[in-house]
C-alpha positions in Angstrom: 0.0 0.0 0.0 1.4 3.5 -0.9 0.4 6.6 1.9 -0.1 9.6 -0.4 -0.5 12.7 1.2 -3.7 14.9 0.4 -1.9 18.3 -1.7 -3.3 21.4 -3.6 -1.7 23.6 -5.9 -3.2 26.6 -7.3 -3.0 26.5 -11.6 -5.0 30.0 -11.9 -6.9 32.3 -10.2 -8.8 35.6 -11.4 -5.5 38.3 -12.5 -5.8 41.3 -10.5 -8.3 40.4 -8.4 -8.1 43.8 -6.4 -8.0 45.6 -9.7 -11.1 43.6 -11.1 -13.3 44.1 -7.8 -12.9 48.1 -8.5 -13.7 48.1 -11.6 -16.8 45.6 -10.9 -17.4 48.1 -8.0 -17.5 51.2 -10.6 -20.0 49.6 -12.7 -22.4 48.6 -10.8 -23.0 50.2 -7.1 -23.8 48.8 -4.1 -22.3 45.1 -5.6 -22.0 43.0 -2.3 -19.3 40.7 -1.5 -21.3 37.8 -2.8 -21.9 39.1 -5.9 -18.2 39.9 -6.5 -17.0 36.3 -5.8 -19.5 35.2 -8.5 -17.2 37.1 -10.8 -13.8 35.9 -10.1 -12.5 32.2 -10.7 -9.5 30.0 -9.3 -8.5 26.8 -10.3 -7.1 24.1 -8.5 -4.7 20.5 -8.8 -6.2 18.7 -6.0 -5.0 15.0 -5.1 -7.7 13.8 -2.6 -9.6 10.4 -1.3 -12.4 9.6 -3.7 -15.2 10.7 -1.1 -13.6 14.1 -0.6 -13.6 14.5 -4.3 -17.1 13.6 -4.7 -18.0 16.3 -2.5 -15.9 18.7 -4.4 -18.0 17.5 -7.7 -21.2 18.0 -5.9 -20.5 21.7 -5.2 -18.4 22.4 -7.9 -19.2 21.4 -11.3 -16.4 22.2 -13.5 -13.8 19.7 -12.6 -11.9 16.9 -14.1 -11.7 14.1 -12.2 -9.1 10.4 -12.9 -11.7 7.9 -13.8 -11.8 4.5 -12.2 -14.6 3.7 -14.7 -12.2 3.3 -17.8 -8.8 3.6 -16.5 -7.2 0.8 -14.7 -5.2 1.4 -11.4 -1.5 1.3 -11.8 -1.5 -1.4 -10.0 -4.0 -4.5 -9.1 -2.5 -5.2 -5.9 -3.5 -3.9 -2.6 0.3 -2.9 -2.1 0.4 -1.0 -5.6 -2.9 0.9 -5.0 -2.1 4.8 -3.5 -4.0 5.6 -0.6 -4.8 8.9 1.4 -5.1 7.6 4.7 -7.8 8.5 7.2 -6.7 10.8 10.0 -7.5 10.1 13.8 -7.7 6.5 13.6 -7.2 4.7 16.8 -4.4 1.7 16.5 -7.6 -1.0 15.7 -9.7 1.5 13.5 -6.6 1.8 11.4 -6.3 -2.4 11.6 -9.8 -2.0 10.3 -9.5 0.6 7.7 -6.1 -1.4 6.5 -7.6 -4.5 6.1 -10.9 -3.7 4.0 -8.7 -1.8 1.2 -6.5 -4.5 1.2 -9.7 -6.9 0.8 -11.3 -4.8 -1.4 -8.2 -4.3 -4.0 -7.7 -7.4 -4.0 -10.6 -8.2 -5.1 -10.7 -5.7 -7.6 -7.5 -7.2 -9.1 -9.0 -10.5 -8.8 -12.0 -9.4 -11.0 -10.2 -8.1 -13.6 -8.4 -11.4 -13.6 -11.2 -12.8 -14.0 -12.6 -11.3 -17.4 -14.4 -8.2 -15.3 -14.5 -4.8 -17.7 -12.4 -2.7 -15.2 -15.7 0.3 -14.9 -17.5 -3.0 -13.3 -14.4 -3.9 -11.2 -13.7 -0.3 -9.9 -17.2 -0.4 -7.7 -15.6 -2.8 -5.1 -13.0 -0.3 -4.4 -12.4 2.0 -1.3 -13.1 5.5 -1.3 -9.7 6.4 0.5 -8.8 5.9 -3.0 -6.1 8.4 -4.0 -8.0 10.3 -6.7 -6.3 13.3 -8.5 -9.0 16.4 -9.6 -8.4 20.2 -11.7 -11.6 22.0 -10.5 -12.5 25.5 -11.2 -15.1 27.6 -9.6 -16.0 30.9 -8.8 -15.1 32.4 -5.4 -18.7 31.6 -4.3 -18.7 28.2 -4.8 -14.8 27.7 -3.6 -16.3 29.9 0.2 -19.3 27.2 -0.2 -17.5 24.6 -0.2 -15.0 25.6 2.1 -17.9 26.6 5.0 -19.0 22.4 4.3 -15.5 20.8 3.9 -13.7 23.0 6.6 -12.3 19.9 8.5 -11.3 18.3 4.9 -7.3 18.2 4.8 -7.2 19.8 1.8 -9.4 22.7 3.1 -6.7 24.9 4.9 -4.7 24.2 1.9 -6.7 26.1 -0.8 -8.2 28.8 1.6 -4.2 29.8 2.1 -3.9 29.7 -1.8 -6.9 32.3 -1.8 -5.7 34.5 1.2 -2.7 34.7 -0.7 -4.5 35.7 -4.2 -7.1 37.6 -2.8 -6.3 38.7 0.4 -9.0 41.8 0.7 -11.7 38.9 0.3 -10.2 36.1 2.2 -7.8 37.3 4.9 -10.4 37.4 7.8 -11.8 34.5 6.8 -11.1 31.3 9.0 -11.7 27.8 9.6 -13.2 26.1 12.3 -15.7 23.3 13.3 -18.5 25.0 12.6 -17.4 25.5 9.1 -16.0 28.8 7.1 -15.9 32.0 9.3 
């Protein structure tokens, strides 16, 4: 089994995101903040555990996602497969955890073996799954999905990447719990 390690890198984000609100501001008054982030974009390399990443897709609609439908793994074997692993495991939950994806991509190996189209075999698989995503969204939907995900691991990650790009609309913004603040 290979431990990946859940990572974000920003590929492109609105240019001159200060310059852009003003001029949005100077055409139309009285914009709120909510109608500005409607306007400016950021995209995002996001490598993730599959149900993370279907969350993403829920909220976010423009993304690209690796198919397990019609692309095989890299490897069949549970010790070839890449894996974010869950956080906060006890010592036996991890046992657990470890011993269903190694059932279960095993399994999935064994079906292909077997004559199984690999979109069939991909359903017994895990959803720790390493799964690699480009989404883009506008601000909105990156702060909506932020104020669900906040506890993801990959959370913290891109609200840094959109401090640092827009820091008039992100820099108070924090997360917590209870979701964005």
């Amino acid at each position: 089994m290979l431990h990946v390690q859940p990572k974000v890198r920003l590929l492109w984000a609105t240019t001159e995101i200060n310059k852009q609100i003003q001029k949005m501001r100077k055409a139309v008054k009285g914009l709120t903040k909510d109608e500005i982030l409607r306007h400016l974009y950021a995209s995002f390399s996001i490598t993730m555990d599959r149900r993370t990443a279907y969350d993403v897709l829920r909220i976010i609609p423009t993304a690209t996602a690796e198919s397990l439908r019609y692309v095989q793994l890299k490897g069949t074997l549970h010790q070839e497969c890449e894996f974010i692993e869950p956080e906060n495991f006890t010592e036996e939950q991890w046992k657990l955890w470890y011993m269903t994806s190694q059932v279960s991509t095993d399994h999935y190996g064994a079906l292909l073996a077997s004559g199984v189209p690999v979109e069939t075999a991909s359903l017994v698989l895990p959803n720790s799954l390493k799964t690699d995503l480009i989404v883009t969204g506008n601000m909105q939907e990156w702060c909506e999905w932020l104020q669900i995900e906040a506890l993801s691991r990959v959370a913290p990650q891109i609200l840094a990447a959109l401090k640092q790009r827009a820091p008039k609309l992100f820099g108070d913004m924090e997360l917590g719990k209870g979701g964005l603040k």
